[in-house]
C-alpha positions as CSV (number, residue, x, y, z in Angstrom):
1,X,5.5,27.8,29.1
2,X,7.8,31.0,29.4
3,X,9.3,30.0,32.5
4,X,10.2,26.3,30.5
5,X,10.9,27.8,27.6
6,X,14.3,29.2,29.4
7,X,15.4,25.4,30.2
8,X,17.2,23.4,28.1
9,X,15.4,20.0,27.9
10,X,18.7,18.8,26.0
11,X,22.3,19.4,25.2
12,X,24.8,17.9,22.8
13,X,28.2,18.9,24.1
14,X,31.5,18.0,22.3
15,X,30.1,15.6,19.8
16,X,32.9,14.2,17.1
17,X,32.3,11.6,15.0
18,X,34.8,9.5,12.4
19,X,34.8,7.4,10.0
20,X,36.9,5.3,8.0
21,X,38.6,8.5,6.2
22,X,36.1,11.2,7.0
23,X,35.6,13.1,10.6
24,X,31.4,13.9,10.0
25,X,30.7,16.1,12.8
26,X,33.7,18.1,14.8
27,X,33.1,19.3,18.4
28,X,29.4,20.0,17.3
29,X,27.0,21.3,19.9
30,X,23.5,21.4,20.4
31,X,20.9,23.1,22.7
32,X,17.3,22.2,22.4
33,X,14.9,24.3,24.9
34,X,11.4,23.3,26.6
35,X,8.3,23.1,24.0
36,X,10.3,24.6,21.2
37,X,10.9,23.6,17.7
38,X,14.6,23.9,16.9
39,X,15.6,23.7,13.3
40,X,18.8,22.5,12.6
41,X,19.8,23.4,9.1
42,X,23.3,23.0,6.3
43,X,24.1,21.4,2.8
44,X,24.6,18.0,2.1
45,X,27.6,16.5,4.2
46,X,26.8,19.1,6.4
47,X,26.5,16.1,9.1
48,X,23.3,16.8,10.4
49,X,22.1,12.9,9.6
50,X,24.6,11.8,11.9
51,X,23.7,14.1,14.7
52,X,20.6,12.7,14.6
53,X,21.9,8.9,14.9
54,X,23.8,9.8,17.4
55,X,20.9,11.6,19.4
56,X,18.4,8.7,18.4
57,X,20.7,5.9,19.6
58,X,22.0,4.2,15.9
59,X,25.1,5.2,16.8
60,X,26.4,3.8,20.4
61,X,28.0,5.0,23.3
62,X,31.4,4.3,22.4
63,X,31.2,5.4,19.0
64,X,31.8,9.0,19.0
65,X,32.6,11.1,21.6
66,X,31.1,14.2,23.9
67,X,28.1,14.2,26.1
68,X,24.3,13.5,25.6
69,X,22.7,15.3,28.5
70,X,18.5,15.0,28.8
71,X,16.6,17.1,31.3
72,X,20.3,17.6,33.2
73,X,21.2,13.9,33.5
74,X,23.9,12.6,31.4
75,X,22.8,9.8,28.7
76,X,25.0,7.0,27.1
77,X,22.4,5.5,25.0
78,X,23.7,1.5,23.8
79,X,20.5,1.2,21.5
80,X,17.0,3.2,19.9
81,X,15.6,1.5,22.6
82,X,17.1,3.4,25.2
83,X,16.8,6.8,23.4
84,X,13.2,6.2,23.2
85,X,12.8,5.7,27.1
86,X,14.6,8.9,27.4
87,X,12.0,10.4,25.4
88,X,13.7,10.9,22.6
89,X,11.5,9.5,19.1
90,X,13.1,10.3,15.5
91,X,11.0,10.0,12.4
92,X,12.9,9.2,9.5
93,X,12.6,10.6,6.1
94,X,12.6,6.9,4.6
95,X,9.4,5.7,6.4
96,X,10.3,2.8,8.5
97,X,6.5,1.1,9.5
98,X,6.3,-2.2,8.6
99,X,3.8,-2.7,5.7
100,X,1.7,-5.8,6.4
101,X,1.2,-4.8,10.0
102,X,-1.6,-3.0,11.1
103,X,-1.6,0.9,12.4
104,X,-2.0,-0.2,16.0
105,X,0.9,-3.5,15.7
106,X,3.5,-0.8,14.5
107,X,2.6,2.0,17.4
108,X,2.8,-0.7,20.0
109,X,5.5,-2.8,18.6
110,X,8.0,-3.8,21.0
111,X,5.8,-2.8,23.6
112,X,2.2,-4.5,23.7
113,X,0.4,-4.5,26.7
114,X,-0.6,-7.5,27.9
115,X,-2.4,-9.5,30.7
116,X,-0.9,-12.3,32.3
117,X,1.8,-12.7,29.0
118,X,-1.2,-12.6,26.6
119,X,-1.3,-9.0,24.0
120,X,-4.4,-6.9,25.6
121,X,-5.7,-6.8,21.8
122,X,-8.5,-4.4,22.7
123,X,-6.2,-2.2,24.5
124,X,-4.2,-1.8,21.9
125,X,-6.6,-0.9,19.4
126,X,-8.4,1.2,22.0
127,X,-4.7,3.2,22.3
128,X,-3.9,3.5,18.8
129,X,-7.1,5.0,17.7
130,X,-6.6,7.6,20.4
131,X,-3.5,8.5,19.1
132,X,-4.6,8.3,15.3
133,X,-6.8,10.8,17.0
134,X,-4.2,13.0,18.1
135,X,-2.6,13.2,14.3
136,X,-5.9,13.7,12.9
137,X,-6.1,10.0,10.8
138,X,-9.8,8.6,11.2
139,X,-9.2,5.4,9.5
140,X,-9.2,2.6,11.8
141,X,-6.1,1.3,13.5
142,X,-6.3,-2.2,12.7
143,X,-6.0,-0.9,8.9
144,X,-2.6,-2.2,7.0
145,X,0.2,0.5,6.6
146,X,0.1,-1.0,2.7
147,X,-2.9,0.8,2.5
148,X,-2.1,4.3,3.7
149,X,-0.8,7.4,1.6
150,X,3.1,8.5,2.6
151,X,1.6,11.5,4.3
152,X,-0.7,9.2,6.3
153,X,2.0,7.1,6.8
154,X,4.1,9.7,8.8
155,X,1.1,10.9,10.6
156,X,1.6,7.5,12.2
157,X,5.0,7.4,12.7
158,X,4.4,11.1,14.8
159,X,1.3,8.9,16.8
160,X,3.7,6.1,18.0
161,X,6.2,8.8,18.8
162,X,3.4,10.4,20.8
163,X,1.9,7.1,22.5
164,X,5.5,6.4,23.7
165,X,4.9,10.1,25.4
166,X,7.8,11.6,23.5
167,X,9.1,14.7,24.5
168,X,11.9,15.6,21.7
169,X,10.3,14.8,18.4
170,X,13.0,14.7,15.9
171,X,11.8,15.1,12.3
172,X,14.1,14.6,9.2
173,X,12.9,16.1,6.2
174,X,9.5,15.1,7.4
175,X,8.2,17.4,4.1
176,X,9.6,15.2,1.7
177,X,7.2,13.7,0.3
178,X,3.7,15.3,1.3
179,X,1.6,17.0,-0.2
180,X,0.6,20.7,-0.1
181,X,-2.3,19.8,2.5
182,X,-0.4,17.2,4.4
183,X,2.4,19.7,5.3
184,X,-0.5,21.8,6.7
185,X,-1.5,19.6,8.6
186,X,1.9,18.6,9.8
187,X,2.7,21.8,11.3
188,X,-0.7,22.0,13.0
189,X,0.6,18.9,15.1
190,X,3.7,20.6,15.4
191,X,2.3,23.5,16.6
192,X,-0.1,22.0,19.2
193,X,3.2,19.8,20.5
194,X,4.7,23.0,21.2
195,X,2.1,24.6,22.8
196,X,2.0,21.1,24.7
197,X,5.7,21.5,25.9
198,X,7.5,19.0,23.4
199,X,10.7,19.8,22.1
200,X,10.7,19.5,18.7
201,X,14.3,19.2,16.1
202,X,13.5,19.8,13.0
203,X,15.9,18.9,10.0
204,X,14.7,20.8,6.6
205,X,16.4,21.9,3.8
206,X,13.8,24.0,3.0
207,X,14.1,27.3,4.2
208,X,10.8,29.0,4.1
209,X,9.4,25.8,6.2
210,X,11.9,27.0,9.2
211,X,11.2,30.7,8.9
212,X,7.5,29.7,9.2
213,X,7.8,27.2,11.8
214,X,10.9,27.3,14.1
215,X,11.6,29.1,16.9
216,X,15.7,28.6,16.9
217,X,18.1,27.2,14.1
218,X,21.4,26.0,14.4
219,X,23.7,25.5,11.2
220,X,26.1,22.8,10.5
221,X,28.8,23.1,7.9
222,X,31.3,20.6,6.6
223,X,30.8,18.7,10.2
224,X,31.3,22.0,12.3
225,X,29.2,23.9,14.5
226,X,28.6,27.2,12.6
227,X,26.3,28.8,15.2
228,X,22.8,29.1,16.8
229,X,20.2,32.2,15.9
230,X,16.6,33.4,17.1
231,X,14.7,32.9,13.4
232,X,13.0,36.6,14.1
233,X,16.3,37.8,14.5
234,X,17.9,36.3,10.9
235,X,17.5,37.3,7.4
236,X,17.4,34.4,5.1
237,X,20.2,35.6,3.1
238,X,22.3,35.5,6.1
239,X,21.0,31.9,7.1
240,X,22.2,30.8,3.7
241,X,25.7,32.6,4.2
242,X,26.4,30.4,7.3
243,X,25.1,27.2,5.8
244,X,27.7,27.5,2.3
245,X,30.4,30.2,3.6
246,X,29.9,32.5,1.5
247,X,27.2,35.2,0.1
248,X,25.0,33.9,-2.4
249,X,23.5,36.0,-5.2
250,X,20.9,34.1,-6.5
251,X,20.2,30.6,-5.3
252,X,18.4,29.5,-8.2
253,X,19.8,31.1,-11.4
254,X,17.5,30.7,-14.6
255,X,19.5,29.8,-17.9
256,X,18.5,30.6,-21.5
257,X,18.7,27.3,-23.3
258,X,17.5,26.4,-27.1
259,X,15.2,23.2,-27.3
260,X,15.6,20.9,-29.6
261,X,13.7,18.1,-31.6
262,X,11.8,15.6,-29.7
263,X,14.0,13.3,-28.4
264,X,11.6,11.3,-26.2
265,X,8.0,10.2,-26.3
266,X,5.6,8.1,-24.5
267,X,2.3,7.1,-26.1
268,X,-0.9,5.9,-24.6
269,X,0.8,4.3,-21.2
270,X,-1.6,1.9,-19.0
271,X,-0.1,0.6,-15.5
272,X,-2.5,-2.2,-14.2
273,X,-2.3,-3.0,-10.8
274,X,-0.5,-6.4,-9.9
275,X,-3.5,-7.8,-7.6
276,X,-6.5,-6.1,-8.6
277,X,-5.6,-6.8,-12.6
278,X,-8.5,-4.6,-13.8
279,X,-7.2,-1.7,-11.8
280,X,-5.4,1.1,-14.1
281,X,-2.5,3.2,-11.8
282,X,-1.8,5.0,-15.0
283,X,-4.2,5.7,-17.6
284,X,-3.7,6.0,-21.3
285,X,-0.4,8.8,-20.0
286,X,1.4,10.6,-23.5
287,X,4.4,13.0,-23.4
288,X,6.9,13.7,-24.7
289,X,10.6,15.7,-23.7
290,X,12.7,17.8,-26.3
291,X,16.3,17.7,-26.3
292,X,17.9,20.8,-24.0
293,X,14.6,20.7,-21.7
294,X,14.1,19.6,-18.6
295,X,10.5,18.5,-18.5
296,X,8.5,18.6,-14.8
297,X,5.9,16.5,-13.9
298,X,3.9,17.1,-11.0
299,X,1.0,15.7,-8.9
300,X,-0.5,15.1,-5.7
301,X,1.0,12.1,-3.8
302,X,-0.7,8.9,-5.1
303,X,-1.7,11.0,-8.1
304,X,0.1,8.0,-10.2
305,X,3.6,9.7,-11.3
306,X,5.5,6.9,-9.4
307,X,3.8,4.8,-11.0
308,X,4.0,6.1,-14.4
309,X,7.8,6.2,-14.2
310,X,8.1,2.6,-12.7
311,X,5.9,1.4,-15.4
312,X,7.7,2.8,-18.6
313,X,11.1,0.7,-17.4
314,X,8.6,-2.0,-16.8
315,X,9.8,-2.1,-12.9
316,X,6.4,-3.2,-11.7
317,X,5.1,-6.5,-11.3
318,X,1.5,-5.7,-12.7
319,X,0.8,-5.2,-17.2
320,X,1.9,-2.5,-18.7
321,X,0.9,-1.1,-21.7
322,X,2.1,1.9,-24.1
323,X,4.5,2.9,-26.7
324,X,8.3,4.6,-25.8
325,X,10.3,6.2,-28.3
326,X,13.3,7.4,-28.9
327,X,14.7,9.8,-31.4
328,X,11.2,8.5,-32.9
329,X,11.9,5.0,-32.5
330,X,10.4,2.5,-30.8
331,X,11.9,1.3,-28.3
332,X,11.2,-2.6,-26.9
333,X,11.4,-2.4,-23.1
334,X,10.5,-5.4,-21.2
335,X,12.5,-4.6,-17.8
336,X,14.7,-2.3,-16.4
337,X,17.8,-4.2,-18.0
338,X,16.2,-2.7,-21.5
339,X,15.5,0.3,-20.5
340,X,19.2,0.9,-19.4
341,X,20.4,-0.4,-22.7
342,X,18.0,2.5,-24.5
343,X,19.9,4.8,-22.7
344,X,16.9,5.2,-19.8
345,X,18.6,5.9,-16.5
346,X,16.1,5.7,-13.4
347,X,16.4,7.9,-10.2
348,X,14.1,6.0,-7.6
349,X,12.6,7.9,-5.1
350,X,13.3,5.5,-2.2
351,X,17.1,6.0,-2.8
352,X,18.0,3.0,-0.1
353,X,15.7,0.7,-1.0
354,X,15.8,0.8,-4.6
355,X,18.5,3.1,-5.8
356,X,22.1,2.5,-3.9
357,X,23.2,-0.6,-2.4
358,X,24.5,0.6,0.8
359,X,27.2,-2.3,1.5
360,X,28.8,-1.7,-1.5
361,X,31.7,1.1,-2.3
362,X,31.1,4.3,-4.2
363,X,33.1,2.7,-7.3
364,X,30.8,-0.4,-7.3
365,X,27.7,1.6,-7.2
366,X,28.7,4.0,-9.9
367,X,29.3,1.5,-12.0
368,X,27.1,-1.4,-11.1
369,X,24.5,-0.8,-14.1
370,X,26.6,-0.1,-16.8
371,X,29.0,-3.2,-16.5
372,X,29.6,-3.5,-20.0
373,X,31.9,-0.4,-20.0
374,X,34.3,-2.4,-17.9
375,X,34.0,-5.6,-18.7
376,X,36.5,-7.3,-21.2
377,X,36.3,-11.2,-19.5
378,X,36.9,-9.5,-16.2
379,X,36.2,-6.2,-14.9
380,X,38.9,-3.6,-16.1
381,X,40.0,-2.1,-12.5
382,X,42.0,0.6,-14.0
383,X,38.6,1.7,-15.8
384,X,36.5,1.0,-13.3
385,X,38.4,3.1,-11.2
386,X,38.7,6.1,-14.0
387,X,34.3,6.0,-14.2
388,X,33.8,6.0,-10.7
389,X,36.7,9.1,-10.1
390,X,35.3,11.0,-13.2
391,X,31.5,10.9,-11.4
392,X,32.8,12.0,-7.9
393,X,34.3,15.0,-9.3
394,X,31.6,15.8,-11.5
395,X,28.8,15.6,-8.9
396,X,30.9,16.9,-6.0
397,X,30.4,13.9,-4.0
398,X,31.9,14.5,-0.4
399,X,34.0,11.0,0.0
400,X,37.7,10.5,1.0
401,X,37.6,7.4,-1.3
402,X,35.8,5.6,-4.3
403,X,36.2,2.9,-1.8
404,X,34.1,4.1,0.9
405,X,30.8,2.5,1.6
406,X,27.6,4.3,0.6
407,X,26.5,4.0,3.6
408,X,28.9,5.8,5.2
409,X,28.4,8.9,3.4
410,X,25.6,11.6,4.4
411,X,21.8,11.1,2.9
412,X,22.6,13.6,0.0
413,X,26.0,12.6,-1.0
414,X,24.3,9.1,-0.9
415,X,21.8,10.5,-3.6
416,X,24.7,11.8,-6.1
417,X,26.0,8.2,-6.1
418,X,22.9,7.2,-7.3
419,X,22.4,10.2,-9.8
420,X,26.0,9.4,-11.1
421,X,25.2,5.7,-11.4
């Protein structure tokens, strides 16, 4: 391992990358060594999302330029497809398993083995359990994703990465949504990969998570290369100075603030499953929020606060029961179109899916749930324009344009267009 551990197993040399009114990475560089786990760290915008595309094949030959090289052969990848036969597998931070498949029809899809053009069924249950195995998941692998925790769900995103004999793992805020136990167990696998000789890039914004796990980090800022760093040779105050540019005092300052009346209650709230009716997600939940406060609520993943949110703007399919008041009175919510007319706004946690619509342009999605503001017969352009302007500056979003498409923009710039919607 010593003697690999010297090598680079890959090299990103060069890499620019434009788009319509924005260059998102700028001569960027990138050396990943034998059976390490290289962290690659920066804020929002920084452009680490599209290094990653790039790397996993989303983004074509063609589309950018520099160099890929991978185990000192130069790579043009057209597709995923032929990023993954170079060995390169990228889990996502948005889980992207297909839910009414089976555990072993997403680790083998695309690539079932079969005799004489017939699927080898037992084979590939055989193969999937062994790499369930590997992850540390005992369910069994003909078992529906549906059915899996998020954490359990990654695990198997790591297993098809693993039965595809991956040897850079690419992991994009792969802590996002686990809990305490699951991230344990995530850097267990990590760990064993490494020891194993798999490369391992590793995109966190959480710092303590790369002083703990990585060997190397690299720091992107504003689409530029900042530099590369041994993590037992860098403080974390000095990580943070090349992330932002400048020395920061305290990263979380705590401010004094006077509560006020209770401006928000929620009494006796029951979520009932769609299919299994008698089934209760939420169970008889009350609290309530004062004006000036910002009130947390926390829990295990599945532990029902999902749930509980989605249920009091009536955004689930199944009953709902409960009382939701405001400035003590009660409010009649039916859907989510009520619950924005009481003044509710609704931060989804699946921000693509559920919370920006990527096609559309900053100013559409700013504005796209609070139509009434601009519409007098026909949308007011001059207003629309004037809400959407007003947001961007106020949140900071990185954007050369109202008009450029969410999905353009980097993962957490993304997020403040759905914060200021």
């Amino acid at each position: 391992m010593e003697k690999s551990m010297e090598k680079n197993i890959l090299e990103m040399r060069g890499i620019s990358k434009s788009f319509p009114g924005v260059k998102a990475l700028d001569n960027v560089c990138l050396k990943v060594k034998y059976g390490e786990v290289h962290a690659v760290c920066g804020e929002n915008g920084a452009g680490k999302s599209t290094l990653i595309k790039i790397l996993s094949g989303i983004y074509p030959k063609g589309s950018f330029e520099g160099e890929l090289i991978v185990e000192g052969r130069q790579r043009q990848f057209a597709n995923v497809r032929e990023s993954e036969d170079a060995g390169i597998a990228t889990i996502y931070q948005e889980i992207e398993l297909i839910q009414e498949l089976s555990i072993a029809e997403n680790i083998f899809l695309g690539r079932q083995p079969n005799r004489f053009s017939v699927i080898d069924w037992m084979k590939v249950q055989a193969e999937a359990q062994e790499a369930l195995k590997e992850v540390g998941i005992t369910v069994d692998s003909m078992t529906k994703i549906k059915e899996l925790g998020v954490g359990q769900q990654q695990l198997v995103e790591i297993a098809k990465a693993l039965q595809r004999n991956a040897k850079v793992l690419v992991l994009d805020e792969p802590t996002a949504s686990l809990s305490e136990g699951e991230v344990e167990i995530l850097f267990t696998i990590v760990n064993k990969l490494r020891r194993r000789g798999v490369s391992c890039i590793y995109i966190s914004h959480r710092l303590d998570e790369v002083f703990e796990l990585a060997d190397r980090v690299s720091v992107l800022r504003d689409g530029q290369y900042i530099g590369t760093e041994d993590v037992a040779d860098i403080t974390k105050d000095k990580l943070i100075n090349m992330m932002v540019g400048r020395e920061l005092k305290n990263l979380f300052p705590k401010e004094n603030f006077e509560r006020g009346e209770i401006g928000f209650e929620v009494k006796n709230l029951t979520v009932y499953d769609a299919v299994e009716k008698n089934r209760r997600l939420v169970d008889h939940v009350s609290f309530c929020a004062r004006y000036g406060e910002i009130l947390g609520i926390a829990g295990l993943v599945g532990a029902g606060r999902t749930e509980m949110i989605q249920g009091l703007i009536r955004a689930l399919p199944g009953k709902t029961t409960g009382q939701v008041y405001i400035d003590k009175k009660e409010m009649k919510i039916n859907n989510p179109i009520d619950a924005i007319r009481c003044g509710i706004g609704y931060v989804p946690e699946d921000r693509k899916g559920a919370g920006a619509v990527l096609g559309m342009s900053i100013k559409e999605n700013i504005t796209l749930a609070s139509l009434k503001k601009i519409f007098r017969m026909f949308i007011n352009g001059s207003r629309e324009t004037a809400e959407a302007d007003k947001y961007v500056s106020y949140l900071q979003i990185k954007t050369p344009s109202i008009e450029q498409k969410v999905e353009n923009l980097s993962g957490g710039n993304q997020q403040k267009v759905v914060i200021g919607k």
